[in-house]
C-alpha positions in Angstrom: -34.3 -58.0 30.2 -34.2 -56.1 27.1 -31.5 -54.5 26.2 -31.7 -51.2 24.4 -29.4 -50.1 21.2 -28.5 -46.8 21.0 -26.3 -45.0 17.8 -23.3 -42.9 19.2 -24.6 -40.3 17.0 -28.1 -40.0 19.3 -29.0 -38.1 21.6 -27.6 -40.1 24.7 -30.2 -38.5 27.5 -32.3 -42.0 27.0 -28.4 -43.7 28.1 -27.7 -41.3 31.2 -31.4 -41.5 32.6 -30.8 -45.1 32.7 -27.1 -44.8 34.5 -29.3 -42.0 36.6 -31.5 -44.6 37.8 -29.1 -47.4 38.6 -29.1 -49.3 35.3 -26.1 -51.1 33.1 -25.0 -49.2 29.6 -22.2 -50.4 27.3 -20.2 -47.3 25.3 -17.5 -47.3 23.0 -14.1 -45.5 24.6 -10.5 -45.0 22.3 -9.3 -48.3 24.3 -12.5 -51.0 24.4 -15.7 -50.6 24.6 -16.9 -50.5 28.2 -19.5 -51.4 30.8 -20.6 -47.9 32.6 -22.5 -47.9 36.1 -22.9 -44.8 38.3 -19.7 -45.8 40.8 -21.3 -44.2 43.6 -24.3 -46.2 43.2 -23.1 -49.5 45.3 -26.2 -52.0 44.0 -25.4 -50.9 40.6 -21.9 -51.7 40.3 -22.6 -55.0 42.1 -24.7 -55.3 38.9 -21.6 -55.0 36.6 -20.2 -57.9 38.2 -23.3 -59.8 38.0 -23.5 -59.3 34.4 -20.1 -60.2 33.9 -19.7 -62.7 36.0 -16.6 -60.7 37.3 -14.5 -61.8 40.3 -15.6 -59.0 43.1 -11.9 -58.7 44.4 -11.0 -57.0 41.0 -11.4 -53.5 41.1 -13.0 -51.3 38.8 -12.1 -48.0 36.8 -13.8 -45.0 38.0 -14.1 -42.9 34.0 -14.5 -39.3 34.9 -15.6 -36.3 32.3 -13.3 -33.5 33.6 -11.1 -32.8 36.5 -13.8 -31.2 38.8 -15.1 -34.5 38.7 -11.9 -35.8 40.7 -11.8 -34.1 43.4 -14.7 -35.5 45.3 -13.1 -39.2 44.4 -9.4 -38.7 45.8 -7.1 -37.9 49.2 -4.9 -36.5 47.2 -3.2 -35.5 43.9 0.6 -35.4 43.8 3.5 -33.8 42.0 3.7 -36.7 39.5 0.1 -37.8 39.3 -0.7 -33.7 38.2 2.5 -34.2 35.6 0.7 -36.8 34.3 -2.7 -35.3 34.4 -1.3 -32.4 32.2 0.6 -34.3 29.5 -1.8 -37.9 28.7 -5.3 -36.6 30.3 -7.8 -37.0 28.6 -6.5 -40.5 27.3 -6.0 -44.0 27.4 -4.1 -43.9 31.0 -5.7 -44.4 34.3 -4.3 -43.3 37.5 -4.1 -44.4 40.7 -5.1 -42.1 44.2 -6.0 -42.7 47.6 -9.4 -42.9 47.4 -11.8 -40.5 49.4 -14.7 -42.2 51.9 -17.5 -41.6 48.9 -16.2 -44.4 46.5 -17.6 -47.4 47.6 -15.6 -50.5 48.4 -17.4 -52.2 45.6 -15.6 -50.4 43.4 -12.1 -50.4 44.7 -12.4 -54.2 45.2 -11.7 -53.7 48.8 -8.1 -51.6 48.4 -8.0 -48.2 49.7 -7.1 -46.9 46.8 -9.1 -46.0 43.5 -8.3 -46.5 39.8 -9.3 -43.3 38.0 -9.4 -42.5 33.6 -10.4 -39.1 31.8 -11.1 -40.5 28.6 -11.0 -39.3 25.3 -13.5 -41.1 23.4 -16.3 -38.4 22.7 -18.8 -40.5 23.1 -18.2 -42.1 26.9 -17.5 -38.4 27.8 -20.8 -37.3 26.5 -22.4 -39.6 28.5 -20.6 -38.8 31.4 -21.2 -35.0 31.1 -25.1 -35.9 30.0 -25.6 -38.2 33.5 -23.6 -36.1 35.2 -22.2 -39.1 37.6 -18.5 -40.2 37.7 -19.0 -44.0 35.9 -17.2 -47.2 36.8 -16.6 -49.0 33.6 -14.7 -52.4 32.8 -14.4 -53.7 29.7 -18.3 -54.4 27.6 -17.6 -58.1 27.8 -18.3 -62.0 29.6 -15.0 -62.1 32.5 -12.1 -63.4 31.1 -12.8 -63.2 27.8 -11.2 -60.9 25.0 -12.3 -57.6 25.5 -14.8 -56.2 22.7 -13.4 -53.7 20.7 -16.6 -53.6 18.8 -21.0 -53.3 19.2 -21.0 -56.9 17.8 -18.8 -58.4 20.2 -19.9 -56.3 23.0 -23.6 -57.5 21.9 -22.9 -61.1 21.7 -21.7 -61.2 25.1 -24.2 -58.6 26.8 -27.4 -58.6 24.9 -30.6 -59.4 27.4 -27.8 -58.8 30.4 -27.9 -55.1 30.5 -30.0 -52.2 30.2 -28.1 -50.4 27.3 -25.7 -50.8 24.3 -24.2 -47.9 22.6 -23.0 -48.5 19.0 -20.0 -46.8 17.9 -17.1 -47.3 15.7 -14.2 -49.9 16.1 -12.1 -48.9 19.0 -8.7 -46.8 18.7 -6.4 -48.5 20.9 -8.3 -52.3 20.5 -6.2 -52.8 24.5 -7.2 -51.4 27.9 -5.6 -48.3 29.4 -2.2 -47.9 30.9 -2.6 -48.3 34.5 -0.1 -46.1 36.3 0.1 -45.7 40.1 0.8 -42.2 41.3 0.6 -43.3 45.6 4.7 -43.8 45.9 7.4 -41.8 45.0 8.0 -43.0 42.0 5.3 -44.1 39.4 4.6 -47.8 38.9 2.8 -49.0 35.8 0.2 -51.9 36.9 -0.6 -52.3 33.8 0.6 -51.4 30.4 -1.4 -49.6 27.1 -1.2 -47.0 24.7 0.4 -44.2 27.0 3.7 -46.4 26.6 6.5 -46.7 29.3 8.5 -44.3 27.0 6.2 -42.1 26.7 6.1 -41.7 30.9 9.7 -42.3 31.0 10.2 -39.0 28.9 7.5 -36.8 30.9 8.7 -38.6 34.7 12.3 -39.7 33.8 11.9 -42.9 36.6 9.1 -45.2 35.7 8.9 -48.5 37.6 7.4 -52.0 35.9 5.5 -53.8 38.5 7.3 -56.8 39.3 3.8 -58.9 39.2 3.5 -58.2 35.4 5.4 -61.5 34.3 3.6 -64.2 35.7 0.0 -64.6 37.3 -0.9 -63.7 40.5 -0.6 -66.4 43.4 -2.8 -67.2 45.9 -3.4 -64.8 48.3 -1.9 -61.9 46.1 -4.0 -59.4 46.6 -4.4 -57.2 42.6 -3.5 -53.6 42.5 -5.1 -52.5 39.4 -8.0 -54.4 37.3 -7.0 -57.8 35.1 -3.7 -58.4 37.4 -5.2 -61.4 39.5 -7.4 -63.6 36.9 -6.6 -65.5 33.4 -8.1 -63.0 31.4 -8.5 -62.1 27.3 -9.4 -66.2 26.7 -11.0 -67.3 23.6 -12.4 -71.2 24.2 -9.4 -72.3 22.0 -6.0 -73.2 24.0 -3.3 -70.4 22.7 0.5 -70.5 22.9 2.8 -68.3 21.8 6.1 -69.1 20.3 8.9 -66.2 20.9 12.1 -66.5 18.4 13.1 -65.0 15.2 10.8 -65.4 12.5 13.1 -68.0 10.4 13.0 -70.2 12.8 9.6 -69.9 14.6 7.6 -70.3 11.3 8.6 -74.0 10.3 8.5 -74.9 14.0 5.0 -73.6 14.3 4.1 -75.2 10.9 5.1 -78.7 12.7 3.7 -78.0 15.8 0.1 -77.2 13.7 0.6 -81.0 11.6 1.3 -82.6 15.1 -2.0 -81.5 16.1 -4.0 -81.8 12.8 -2.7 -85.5 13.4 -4.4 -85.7 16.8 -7.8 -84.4 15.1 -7.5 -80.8 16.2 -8.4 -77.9 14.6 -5.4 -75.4 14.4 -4.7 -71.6 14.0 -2.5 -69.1 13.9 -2.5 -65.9 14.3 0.2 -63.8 12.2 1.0 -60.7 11.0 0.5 -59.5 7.2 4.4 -59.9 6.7 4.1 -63.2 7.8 0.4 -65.1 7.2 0.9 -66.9 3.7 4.4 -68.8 5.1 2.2 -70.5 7.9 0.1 -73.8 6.7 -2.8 -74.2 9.2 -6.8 -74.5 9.5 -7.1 -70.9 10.1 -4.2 -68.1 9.7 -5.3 -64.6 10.6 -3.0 -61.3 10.6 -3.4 -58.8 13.2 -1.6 -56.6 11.4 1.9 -55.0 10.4 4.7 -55.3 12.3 5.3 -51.7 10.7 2.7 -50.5 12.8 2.2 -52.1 16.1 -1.1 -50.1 16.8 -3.0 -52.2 14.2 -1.7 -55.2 15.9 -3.1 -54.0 19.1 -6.0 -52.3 17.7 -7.3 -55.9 16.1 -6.0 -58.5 18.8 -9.1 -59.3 20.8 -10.8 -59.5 17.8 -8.5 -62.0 15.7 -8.1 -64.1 19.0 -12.3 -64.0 19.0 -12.6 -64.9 15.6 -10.7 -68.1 15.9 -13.6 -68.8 18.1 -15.8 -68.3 15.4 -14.1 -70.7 13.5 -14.4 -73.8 16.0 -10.8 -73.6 16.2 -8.9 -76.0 18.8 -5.9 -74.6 19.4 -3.7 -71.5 18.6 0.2 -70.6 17.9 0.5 -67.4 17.6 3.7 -65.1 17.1 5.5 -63.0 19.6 5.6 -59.6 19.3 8.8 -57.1 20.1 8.5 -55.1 23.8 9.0 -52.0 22.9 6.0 -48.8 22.8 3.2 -50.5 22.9 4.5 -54.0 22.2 4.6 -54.4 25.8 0.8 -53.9 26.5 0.5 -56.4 23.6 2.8 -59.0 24.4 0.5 -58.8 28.2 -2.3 -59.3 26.9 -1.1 -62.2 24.7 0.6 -63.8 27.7 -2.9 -63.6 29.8 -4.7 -64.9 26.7 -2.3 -68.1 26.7 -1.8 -68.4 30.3 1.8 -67.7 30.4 2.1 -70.9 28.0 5.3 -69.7 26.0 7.4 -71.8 24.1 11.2 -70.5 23.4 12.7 -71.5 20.2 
């Protein structure tokens, strides 16, 4: 298959005729870049997992380009789903309804609910307004690896797999979108992102974490919201985090990163500006300022790939603080390394 490349600052009719026809096209969004199918179209979302090689129990997010668009998907809206809707839409936060008989079960991995996003990224809601069809859209990427939060990444992983890639700039967010679900009486956030528990704490005043967010699904768990169930965000090097205060965790890293160089291994870590040139190691990366926890987030999936790109073995990386969206990092990280944390 060849894939076509298309600039975000096209003309995107060439993109939605090919989403009108059943076909596979990557765009940029604010949180990563993501894979769009028509999600009423059943053999085309079967496609995204096919190009993917994504798990067909894990559900999929319907992106829609305005609220009419809704309507059709969903039972229901309630009281705090519409709060919601009001203050974060369009944004990095996905809700989720009761889905309606025309969402396919392809989409919802079998629940009979459906995960829904208004985002804000202009150019994913062009091409939602061009093609006029509600599109289901994981992340641009190969299952279980980082998510791309770039075209090269996205191309890397996709090219010759797909119909379309849209280039665009680096994404906002660099992590996927909150998940919240809106079906109980008191909203539940399946997964966290940019919209940040405080920020829904402030708008709802009770937010609930699901319990299932500390550890990885068992068997027979059946996932509420996309990512819950599989080891996801992987790069090919083994990564564990080390979680203490700084004084500490940086001299025990630095022995744990000679242990291995002893063993033959190649070793990195991944830091933050305040904290790369006090690590000794094959390859030390920042992500970013612990002043500013979006540049962290914003450059995660690509640090953790670009260890990859540097043939590296194994990775310690640093913990970050849960707080804002520290906690959408700090899941991410935790998926990356399997849970593998070390306390010092």
């Amino acid at each position: 298959m060849k894939t076509v490349i298309i600039s975000d600052k096209e003309n995107l009719q060439q993109a939605a005729e090919i989403l009108k026809e059943g076909g596979l096209v990557a765009s940029p969004t604010e949180t990563v870049y993501g894979l769009c199918a028509n999600a009423l179209d059943e053999a085309a979302v079967k496609n995204i997992y096919k190009a993917k090689g994504r798990p067909s129990d894990n559900p999929l997010i319907v992106h829609i380009g305005d609220l009419d668009m809704l309507k059709p998907l969903v039972q229901e809206v309630s009281p705090i789903a519409k709060k919601l809707m009001d203050t974060f839409w369009p944004g990095p936060m996905t809700l989720i309804f009761k889905a309606s008989d025309l969402v396919p079960k392809v989409v919802t991995g079998g629940l009979d609910t459906v995960a829904v996003r208004f985002p804000s990224h202009p150019t994913i809601n062009k091409l939602i307004k061009t093609s006029g069809l509600p599109l289901a859209a994981p992340s641009a990427n190969t299952s279980g690896k980082p998510s791309p939060t770039n075209f090269t990444r996205v191309y890397e992983d996709l090219n010759g797999k797909i119909d379309c890639i849209i280039e665009g700039d680096h994404s906002e967010y660099g992590v996927e979108s909150t998940v919240v679900d809106t079906v109980g009486d008191i909203a539940t956030i399946l997964r966290p992102g940019g919209i940040t528990f405080e920020m829904l704490e402030e708008v709802l005043g009770k937010v609930m974490m699901d319990p299932a967010l500390g550890h990885k699904l068992k068997e027979g768990e059946v996932p509420r919201a996309p990512g819950m169930k599989y080891t996801h965000y992987s790069p090919n090097a083994e990564v564990i985090i080390v979680k203490g205060e700084n004084d500490q965790v940086i001299p025990f890293i630095n022995t744990l990163v000679k242990k291995q160089q002893s063993k033959g291994k190649t070793v990195g870590v991944l830091a933050t500006d305040e904290t790369a040139s006090l690590f000794m190691a094959d390859k030390v990366i920042s992500v970013g300022t612990e002043s500013n926890p979006l540049t962290i987030a914003s450059n995660l999936f690509e640090v953790l790939r670009s260890f990859d790109d540097a043939h590296i073995d194994m990775v310690y990386s640093l913990a970050f603080k849960e707080t804002g969206i520290g906690k959408a990092i700090m899941n991410r990280l935790e998926k990356s390394a399997g849970y593998h944390i070390i306390e010092v």
